[in-house]
Backbone as a printed PyTorch tensor [residue, N CA C, xyz], in Angstrom:
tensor([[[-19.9630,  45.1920, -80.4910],
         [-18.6080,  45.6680, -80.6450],
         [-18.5540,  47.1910, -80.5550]],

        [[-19.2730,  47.9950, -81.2300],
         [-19.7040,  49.2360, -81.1880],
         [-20.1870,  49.9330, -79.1970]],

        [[-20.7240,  49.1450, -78.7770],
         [-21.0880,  49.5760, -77.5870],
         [-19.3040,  49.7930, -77.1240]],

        [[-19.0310,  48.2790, -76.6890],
         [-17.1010,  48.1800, -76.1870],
         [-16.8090,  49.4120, -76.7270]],

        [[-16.4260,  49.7520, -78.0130],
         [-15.7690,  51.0450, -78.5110],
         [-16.3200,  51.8440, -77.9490]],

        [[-17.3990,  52.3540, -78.0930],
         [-17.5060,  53.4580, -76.9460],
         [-17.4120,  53.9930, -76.0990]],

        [[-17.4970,  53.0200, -74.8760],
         [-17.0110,  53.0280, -73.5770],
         [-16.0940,  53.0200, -73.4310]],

        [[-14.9590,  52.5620, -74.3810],
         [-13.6300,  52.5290, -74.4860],
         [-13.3960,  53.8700, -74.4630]],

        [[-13.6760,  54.7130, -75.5060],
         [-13.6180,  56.1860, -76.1470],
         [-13.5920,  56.7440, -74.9840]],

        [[-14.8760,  56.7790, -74.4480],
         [-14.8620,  57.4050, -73.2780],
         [-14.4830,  57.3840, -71.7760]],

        [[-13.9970,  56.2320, -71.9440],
         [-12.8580,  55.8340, -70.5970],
         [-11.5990,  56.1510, -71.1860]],

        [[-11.0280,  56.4050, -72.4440],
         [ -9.7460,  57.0160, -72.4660],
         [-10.1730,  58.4850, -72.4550]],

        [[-11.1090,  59.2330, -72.5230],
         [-11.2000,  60.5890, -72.9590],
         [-11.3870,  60.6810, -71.1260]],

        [[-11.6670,  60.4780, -69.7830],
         [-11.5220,  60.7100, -69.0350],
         [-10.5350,  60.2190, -68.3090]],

        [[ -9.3080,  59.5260, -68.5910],
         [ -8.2310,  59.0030, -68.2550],
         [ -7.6390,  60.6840, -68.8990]],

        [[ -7.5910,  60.9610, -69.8490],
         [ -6.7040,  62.2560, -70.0560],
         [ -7.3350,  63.1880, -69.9730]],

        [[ -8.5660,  63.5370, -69.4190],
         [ -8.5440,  64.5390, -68.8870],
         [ -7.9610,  65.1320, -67.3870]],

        [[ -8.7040,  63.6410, -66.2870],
         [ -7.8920,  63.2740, -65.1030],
         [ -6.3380,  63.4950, -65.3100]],

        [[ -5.6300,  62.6920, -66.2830],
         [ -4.0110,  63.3430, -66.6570],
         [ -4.2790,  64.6060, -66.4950]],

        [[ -4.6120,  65.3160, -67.6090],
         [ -4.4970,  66.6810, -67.9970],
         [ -4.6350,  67.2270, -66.2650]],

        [[ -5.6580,  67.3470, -65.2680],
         [ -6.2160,  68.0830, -64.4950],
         [ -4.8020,  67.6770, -63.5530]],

        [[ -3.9850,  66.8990, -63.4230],
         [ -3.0360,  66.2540, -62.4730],
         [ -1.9850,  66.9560, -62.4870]],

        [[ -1.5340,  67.3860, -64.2350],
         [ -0.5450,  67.8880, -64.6670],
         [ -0.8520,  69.2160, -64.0970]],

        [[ -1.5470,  69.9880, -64.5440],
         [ -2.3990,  71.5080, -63.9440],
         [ -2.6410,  71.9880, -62.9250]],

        [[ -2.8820,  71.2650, -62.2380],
         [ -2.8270,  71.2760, -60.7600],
         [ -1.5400,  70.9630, -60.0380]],

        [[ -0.3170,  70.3940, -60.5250],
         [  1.0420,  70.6130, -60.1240],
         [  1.6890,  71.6560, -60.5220]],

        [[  0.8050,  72.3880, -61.7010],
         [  1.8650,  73.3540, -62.0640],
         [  1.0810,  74.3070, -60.7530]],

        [[ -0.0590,  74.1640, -60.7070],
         [ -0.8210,  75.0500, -60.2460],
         [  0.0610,  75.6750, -58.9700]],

        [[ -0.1700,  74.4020, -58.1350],
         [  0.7630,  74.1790, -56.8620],
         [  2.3030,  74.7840, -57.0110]],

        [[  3.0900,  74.5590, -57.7190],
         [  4.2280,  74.9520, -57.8060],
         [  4.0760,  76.6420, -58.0270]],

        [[  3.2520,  77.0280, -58.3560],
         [  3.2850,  78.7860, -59.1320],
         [  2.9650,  79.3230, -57.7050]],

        [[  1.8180,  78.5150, -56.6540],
         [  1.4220,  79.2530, -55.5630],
         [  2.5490,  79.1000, -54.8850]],

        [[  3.0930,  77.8660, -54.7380],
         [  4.2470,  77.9580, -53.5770],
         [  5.6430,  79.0000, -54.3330]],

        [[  5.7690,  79.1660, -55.8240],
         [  6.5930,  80.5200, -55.6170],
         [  6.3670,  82.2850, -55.3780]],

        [[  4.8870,  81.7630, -55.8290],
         [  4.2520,  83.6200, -55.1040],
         [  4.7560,  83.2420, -53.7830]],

        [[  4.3900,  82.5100, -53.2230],
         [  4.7520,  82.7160, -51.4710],
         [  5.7220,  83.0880, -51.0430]],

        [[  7.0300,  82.1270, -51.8890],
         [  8.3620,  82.7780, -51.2720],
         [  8.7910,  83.4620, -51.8890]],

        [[  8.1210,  84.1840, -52.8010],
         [  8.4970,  85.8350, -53.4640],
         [  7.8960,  86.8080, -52.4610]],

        [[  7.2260,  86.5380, -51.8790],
         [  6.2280,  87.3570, -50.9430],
         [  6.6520,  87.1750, -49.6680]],

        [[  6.7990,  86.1980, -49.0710],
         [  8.2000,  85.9260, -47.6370],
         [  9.3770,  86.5780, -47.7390]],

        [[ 10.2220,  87.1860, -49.1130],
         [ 11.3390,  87.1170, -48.9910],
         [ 11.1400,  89.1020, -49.5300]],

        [[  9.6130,  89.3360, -49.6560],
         [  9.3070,  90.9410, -49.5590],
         [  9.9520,  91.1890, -51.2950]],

        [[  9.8330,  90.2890, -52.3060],
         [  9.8930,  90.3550, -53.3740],
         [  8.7670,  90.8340, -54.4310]],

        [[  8.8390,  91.0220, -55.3150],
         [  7.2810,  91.4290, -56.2060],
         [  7.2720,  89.9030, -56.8930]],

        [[  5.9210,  89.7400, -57.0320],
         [  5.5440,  88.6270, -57.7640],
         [  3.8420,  88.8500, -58.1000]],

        [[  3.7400,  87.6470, -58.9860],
         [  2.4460,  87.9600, -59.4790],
         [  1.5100,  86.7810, -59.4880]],

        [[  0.1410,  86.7000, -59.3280],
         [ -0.3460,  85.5680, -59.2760],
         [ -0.9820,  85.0700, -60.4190]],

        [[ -0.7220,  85.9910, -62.0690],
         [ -1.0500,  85.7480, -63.5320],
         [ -1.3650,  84.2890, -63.7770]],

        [[ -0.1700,  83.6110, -63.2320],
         [ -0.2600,  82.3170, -64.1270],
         [ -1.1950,  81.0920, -62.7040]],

        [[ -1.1860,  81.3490, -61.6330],
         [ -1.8360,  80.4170, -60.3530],
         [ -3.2000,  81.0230, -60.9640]],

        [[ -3.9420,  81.8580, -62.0700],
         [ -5.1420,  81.9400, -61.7720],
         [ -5.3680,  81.4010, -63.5580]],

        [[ -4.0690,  81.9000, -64.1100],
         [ -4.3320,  81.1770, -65.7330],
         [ -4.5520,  79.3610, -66.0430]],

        [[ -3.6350,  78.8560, -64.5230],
         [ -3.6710,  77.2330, -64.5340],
         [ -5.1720,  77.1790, -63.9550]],

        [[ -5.7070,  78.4100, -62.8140],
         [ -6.9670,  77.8220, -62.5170],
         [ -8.1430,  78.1860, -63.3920]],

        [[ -8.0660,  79.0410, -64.3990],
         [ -9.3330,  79.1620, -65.3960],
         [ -9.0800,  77.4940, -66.0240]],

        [[ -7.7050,  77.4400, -66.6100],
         [ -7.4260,  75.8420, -67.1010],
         [ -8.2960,  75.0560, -66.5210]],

        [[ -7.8840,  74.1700, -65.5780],
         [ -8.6370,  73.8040, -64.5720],
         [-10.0330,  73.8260, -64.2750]],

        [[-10.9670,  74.7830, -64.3910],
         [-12.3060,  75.3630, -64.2750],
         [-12.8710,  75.2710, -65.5700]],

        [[-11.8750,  75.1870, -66.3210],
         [-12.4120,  74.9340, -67.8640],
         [-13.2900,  73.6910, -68.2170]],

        [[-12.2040,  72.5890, -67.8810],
         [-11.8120,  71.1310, -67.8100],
         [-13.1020,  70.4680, -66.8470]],

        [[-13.0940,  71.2650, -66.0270],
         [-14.1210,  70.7190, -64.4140],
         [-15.4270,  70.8540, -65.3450]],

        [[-15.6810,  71.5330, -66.3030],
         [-16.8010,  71.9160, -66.4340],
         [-17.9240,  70.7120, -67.3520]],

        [[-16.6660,  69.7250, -67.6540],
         [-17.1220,  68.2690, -68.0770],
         [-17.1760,  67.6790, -66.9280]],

        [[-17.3050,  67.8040, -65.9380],
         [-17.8890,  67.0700, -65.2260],
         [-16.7870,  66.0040, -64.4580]],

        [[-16.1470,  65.7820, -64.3530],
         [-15.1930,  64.5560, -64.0290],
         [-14.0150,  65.1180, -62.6970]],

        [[-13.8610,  66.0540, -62.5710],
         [-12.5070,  66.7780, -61.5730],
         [-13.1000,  68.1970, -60.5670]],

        [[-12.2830,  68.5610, -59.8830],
         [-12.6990,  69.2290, -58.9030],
         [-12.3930,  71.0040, -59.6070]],

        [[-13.1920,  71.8620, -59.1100],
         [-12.5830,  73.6620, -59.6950],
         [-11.6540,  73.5160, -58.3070]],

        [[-11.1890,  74.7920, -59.0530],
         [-10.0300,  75.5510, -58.1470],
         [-10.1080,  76.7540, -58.0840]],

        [[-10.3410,  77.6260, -56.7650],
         [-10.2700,  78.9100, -56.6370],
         [ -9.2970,  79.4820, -57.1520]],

        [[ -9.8250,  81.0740, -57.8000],
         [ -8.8420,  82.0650, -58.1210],
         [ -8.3860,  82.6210, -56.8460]],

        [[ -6.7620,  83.0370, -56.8300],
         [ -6.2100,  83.2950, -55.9260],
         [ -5.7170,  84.8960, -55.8840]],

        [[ -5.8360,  85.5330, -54.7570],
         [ -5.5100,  87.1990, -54.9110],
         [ -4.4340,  87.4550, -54.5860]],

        [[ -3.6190,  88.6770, -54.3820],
         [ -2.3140,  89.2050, -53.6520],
         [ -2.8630,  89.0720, -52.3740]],

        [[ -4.1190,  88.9490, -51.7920],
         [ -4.2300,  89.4370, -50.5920],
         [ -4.4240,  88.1170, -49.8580]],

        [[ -4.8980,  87.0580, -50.6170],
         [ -4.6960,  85.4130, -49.8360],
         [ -3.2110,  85.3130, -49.8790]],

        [[ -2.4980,  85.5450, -50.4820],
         [ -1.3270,  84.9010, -50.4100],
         [ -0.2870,  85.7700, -49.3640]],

        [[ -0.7350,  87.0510, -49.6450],
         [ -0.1000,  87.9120, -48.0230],
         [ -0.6380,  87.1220, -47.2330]],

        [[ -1.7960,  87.5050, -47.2110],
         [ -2.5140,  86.7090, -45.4300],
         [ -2.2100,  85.5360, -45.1280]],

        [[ -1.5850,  84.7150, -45.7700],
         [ -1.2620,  82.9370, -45.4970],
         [  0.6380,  83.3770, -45.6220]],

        [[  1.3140,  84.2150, -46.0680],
         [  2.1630,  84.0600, -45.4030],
         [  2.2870,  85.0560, -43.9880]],

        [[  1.5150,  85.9830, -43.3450],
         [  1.2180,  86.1550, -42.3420],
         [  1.0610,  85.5000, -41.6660]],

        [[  0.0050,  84.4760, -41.6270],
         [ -0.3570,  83.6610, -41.0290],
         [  0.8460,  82.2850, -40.5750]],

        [[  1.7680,  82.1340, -41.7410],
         [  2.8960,  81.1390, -41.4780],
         [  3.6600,  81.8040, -41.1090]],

        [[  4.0370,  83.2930, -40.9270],
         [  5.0340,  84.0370, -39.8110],
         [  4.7350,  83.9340, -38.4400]],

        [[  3.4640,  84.1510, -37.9620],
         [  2.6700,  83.7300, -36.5180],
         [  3.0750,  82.7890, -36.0810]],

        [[  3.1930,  81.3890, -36.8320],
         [  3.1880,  80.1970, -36.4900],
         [  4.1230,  79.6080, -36.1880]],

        [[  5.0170,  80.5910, -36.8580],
         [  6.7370,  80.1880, -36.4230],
         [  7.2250,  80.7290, -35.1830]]])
């Protein structure tokens, strides 16, 4: 019975971490796609919180179970909307 519980334990403790990393990674996503169109539209913006969700993130990875996520600069996020001005 003791074994079951365990595995239990630890199949819910990586069910919410997977949550947790899902949630984090949407915010993640959402913060990069508004640096971008603060930065398309020649606005100031900052990339504080796309690198605070990715220490999050890198934190979490470090059990083993989810993927890291690069820290992101002013200068990737110029160059990729450069790069999506070209393309248009």
């Amino acid at each position: 019975m003791s074994v079951h519980k365990g595995i239990s334990n630890q199949l819910n403790e990586k069910n919410r971490e997977i949550k947790l990393f899902i949630q984090l990674d949407k915010e993640r996503e959402a913060a990069i796609a508004h640096a971008v169109e603060q930065c398309e539209a020649n606005k100031s913006y900052t990339i504080e919180r796309i690198n605070e969700l990715s220490l999050q993130i890198n934190e979490l990875a470090k059990q083993g179970s989810i993927p890291t996520r690069t820290y992101v600069t002013t200068k990737m996020v110029e160059e990729y909307v450069e790069k999506k001005r070209n393309n248009n």
